[in-house]
FIFI-300507 format. One record per residue: x, y, z of N, C-alpha, C in turn; residue in one letter. Coordinates in steps of 0.001 Angstrom, whole numbers, always signed. Example, Ala and Ser with C-alpha at 12.3 -4.5 7.8 and 13.67 -1.06 7.14 Angstrom:
// FIFI-300507
<r n_u="+13190" n_v="-5690" n_w="+7800" ca_u="+12300" ca_v="-4500" ca_w="+7800" c_u="+13200" c_v="-3300" c_w="+7800" r="A"/>
<r n_u="+12850" n_v="-2250" n_w="+7080" ca_u="+13670" ca_v="-1060" ca_w="+7140" c_u="+12900" c_v="+30" c_w="+7870" r="S"/>
This chain:
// FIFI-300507
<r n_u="+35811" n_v="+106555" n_w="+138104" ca_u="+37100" ca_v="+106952" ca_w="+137578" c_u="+37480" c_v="+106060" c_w="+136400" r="X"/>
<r n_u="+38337" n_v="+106773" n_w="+135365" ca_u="+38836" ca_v="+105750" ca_w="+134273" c_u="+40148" c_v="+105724" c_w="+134728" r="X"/>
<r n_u="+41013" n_v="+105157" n_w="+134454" ca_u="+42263" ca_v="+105177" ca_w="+134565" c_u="+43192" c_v="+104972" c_w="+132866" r="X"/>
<r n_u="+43635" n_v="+105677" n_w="+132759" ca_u="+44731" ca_v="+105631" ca_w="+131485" c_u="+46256" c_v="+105783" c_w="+131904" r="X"/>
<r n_u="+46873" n_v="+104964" n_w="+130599" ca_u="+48560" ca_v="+104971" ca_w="+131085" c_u="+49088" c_v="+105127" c_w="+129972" r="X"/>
<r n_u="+50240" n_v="+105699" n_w="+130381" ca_u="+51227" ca_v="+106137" ca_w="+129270" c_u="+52226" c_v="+105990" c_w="+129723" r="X"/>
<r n_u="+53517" n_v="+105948" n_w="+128653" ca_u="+54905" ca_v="+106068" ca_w="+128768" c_u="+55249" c_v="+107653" c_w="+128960" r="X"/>
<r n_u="+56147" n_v="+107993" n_w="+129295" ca_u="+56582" ca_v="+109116" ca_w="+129566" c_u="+57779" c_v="+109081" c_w="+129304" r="X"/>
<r n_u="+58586" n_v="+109718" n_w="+128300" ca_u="+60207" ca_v="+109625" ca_w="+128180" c_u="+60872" c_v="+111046" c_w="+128694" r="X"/>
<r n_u="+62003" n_v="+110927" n_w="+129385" ca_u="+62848" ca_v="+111878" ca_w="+129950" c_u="+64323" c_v="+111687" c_w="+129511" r="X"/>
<r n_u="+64622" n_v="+112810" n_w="+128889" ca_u="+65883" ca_v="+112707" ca_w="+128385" c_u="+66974" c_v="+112617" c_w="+129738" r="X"/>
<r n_u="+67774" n_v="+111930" n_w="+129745" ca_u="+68904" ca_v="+111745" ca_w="+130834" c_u="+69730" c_v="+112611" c_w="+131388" r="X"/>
<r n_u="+70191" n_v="+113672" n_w="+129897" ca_u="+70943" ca_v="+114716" ca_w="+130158" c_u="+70372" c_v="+115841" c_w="+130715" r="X"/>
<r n_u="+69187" n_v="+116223" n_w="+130997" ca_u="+68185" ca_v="+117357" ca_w="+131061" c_u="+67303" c_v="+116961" c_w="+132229" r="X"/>
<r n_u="+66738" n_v="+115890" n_w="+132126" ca_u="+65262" ca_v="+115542" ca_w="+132871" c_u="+64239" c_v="+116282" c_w="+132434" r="X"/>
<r n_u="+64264" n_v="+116660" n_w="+131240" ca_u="+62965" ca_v="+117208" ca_w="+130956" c_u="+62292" c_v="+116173" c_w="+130036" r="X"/>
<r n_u="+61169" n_v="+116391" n_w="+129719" ca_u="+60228" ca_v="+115454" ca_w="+128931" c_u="+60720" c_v="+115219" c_w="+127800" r="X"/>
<r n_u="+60965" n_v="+114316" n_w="+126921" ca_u="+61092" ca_v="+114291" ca_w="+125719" c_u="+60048" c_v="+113493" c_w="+124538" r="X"/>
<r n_u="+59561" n_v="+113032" n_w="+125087" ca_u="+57788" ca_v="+111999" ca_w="+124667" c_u="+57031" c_v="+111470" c_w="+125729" r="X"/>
<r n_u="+55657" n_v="+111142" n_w="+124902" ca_u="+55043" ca_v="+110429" ca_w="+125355" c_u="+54282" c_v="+109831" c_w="+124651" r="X"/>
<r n_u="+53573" n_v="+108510" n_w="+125221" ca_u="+53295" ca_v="+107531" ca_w="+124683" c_u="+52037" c_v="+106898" c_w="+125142" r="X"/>
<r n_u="+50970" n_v="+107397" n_w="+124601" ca_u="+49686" ca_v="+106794" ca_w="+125463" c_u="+49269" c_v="+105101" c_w="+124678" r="X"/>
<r n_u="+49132" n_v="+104904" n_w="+126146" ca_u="+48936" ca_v="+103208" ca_w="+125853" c_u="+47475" c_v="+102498" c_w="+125307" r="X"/>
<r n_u="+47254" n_v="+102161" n_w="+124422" ca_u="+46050" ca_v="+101683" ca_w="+123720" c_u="+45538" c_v="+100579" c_w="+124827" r="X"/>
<r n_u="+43770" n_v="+101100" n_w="+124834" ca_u="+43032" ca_v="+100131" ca_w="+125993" c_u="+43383" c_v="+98938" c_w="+125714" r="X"/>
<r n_u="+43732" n_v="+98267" n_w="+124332" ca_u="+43814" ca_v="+96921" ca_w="+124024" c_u="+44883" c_v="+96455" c_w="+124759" r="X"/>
<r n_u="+45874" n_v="+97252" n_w="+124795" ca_u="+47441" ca_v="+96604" ca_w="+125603" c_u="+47593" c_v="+96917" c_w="+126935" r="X"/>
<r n_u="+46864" n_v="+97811" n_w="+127251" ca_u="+46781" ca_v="+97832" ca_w="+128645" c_u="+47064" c_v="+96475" c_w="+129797" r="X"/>
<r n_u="+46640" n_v="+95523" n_w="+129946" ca_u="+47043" ca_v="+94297" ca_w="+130674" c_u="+48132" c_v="+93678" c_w="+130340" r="X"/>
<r n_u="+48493" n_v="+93402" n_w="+129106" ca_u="+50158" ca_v="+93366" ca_w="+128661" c_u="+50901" c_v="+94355" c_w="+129176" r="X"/>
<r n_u="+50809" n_v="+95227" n_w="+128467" ca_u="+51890" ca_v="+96683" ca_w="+129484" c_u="+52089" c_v="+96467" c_w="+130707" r="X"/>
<r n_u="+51015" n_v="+96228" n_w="+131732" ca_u="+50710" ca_v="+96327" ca_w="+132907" c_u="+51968" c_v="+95216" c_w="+133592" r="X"/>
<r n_u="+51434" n_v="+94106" n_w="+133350" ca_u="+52221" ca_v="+93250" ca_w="+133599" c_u="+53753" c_v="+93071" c_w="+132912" r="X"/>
<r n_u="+54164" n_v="+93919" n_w="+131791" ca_u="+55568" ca_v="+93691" ca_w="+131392" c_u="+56121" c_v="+94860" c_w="+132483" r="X"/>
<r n_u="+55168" n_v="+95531" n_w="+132508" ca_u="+56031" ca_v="+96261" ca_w="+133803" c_u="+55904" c_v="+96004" c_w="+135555" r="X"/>
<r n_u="+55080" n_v="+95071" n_w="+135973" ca_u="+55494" ca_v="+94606" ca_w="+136925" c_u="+54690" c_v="+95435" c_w="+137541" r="X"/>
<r n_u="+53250" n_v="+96020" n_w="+137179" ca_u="+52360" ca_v="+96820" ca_w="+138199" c_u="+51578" c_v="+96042" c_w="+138780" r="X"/>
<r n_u="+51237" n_v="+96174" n_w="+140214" ca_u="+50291" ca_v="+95066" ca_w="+140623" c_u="+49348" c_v="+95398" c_w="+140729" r="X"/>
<r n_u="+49107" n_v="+96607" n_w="+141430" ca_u="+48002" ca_v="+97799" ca_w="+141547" c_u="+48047" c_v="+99008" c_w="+140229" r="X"/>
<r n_u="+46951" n_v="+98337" n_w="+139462" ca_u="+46588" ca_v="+98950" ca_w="+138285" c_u="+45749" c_v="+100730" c_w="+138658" r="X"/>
<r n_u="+45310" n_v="+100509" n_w="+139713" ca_u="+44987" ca_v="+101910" ca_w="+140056" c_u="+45160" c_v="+103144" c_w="+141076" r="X"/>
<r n_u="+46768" n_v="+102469" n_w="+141125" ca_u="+47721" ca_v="+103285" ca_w="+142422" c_u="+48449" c_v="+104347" c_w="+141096" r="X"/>
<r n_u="+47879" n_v="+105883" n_w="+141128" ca_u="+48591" ca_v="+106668" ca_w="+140415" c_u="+50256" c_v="+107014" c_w="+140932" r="X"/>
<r n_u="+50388" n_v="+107597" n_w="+139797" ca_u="+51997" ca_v="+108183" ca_w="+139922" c_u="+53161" c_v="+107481" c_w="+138682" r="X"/>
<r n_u="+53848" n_v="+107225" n_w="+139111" ca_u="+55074" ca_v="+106908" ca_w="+138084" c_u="+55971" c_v="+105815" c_w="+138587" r="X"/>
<r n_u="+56364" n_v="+104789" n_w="+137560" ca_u="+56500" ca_v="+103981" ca_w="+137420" c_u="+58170" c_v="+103125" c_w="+137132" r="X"/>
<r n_u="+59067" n_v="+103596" n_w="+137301" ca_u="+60609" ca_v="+104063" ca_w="+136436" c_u="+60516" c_v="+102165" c_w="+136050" r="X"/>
<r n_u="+61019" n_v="+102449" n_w="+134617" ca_u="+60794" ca_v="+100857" ca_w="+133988" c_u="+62163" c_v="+100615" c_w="+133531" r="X"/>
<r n_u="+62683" n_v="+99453" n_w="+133619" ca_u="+64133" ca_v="+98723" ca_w="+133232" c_u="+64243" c_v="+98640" c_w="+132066" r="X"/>
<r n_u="+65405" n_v="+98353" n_w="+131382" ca_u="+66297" ca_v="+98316" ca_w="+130291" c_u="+65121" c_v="+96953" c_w="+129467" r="X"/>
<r n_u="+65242" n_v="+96070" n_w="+130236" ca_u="+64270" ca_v="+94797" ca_w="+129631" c_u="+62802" c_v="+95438" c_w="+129354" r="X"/>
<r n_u="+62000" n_v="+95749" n_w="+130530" ca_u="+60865" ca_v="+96395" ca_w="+130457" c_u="+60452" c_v="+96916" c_w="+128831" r="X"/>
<r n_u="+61647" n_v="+97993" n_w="+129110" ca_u="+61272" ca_v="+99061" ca_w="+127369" c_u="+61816" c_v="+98027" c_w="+126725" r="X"/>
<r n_u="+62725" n_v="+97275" n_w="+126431" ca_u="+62686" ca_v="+96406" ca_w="+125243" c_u="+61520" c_v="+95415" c_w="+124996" r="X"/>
<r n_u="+61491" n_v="+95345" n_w="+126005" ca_u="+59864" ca_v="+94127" ca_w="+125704" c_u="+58820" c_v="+95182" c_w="+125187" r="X"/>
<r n_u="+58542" n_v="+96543" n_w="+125631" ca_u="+57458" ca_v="+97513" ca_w="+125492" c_u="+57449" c_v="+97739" c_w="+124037" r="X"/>
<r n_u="+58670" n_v="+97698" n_w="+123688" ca_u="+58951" ca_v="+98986" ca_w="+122411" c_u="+58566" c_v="+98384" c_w="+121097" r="X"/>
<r n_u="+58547" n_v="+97037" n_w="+120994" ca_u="+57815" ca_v="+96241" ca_w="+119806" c_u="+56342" c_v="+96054" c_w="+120028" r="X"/>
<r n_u="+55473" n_v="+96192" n_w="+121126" ca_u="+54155" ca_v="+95655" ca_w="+121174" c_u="+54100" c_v="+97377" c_w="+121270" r="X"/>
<r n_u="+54002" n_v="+98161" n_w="+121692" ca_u="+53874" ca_v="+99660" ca_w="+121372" c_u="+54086" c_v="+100300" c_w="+119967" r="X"/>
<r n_u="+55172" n_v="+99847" n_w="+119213" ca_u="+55626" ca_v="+100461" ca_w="+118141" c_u="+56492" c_v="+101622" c_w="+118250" r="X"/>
<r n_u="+57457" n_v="+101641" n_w="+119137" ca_u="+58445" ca_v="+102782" ca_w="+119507" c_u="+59811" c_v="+102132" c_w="+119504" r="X"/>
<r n_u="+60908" n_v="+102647" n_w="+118722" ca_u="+62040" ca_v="+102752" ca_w="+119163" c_u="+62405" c_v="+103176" c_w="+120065" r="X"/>
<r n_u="+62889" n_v="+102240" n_w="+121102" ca_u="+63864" ca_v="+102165" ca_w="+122161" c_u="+65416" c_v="+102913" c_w="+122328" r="X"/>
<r n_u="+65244" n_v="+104291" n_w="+122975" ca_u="+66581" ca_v="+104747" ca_w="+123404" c_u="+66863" c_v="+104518" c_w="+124617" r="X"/>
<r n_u="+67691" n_v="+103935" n_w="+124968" ca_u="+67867" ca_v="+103725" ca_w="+126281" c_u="+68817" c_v="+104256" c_w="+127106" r="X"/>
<r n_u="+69481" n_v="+104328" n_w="+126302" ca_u="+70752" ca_v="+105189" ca_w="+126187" c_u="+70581" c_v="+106908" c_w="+126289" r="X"/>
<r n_u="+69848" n_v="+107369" n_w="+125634" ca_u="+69218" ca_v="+109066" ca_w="+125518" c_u="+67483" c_v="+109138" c_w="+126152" r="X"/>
<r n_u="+67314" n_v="+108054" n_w="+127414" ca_u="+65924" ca_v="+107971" ca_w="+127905" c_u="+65937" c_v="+107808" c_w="+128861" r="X"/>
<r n_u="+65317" n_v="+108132" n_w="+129931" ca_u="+64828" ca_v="+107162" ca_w="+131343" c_u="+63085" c_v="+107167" c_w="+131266" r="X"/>
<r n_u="+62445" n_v="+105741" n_w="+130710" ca_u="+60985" ca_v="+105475" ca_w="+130739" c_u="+60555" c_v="+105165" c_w="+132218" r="X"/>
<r n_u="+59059" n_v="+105836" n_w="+132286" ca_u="+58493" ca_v="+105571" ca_w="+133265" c_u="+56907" c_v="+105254" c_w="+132487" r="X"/>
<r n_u="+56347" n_v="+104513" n_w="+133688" ca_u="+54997" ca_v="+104293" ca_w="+132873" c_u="+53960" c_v="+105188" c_w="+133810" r="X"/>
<r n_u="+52888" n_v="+105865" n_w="+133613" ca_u="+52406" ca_v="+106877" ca_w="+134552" c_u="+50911" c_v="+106279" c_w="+134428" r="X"/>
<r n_u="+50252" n_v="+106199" n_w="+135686" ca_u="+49283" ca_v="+105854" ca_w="+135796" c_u="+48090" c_v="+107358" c_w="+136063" r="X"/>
<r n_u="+47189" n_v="+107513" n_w="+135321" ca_u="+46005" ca_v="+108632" ca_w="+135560" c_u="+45035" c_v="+108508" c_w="+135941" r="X"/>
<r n_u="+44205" n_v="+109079" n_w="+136469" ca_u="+42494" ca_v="+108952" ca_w="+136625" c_u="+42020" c_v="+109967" c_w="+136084" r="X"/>
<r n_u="+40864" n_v="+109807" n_w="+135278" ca_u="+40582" ca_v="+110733" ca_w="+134544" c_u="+38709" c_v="+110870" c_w="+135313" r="X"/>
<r n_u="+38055" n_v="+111707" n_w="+135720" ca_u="+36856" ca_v="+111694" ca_w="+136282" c_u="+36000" c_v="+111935" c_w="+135040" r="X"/>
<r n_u="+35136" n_v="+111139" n_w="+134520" ca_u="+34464" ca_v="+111426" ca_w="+133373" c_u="+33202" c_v="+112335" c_w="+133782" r="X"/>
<r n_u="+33022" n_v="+112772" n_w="+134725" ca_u="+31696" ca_v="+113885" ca_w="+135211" c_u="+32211" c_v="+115355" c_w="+135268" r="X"/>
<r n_u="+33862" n_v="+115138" n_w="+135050" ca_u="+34132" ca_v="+116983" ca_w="+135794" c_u="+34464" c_v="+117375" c_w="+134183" r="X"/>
<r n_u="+34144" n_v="+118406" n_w="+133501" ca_u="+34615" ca_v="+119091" ca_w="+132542" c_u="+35577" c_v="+119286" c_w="+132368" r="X"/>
């Protein structure tokens, strides 16, 4: 299995998706740890704090709404054998 992560943004007023944000292999262990994951390969979703995305949003390169967002960080497995 590989595992990849991304941000996922949800607008507040809606709950529907409003971005996403796939996380570069290089930052992966930074990310990981600004968000407080311990188990890097327990899928699902992640809901990240006000600090979290401010620490995220400069080593990512994203402006921070926090205000018009609720971030989560989502963990995947991707099977590199199945088509």
């Amino acid at each position: 299995m590989i595992f990849r992560y991304r941000i996922i943004m949800y607008l507040r007023t809606t709950d529907r998706e409003g971005g996403i944000i796939d996380i570069p292999a290089r930052h992966v262990q930074q990310v990981l740890s600004i968000a407080g994951i311990s188990n890097p390969t327990e899928l699902g979703e992640s809901e990240l704090t006000t600090g979290q995305v401010a620490a995220l949003s400069p080593l990512l390169g994203f402006r921070a709404d926090v205000l018009r967002y609720r971030y989560h960080l989502e963990t995947l497995a991707i099977d590199p054998l199945r088509a």
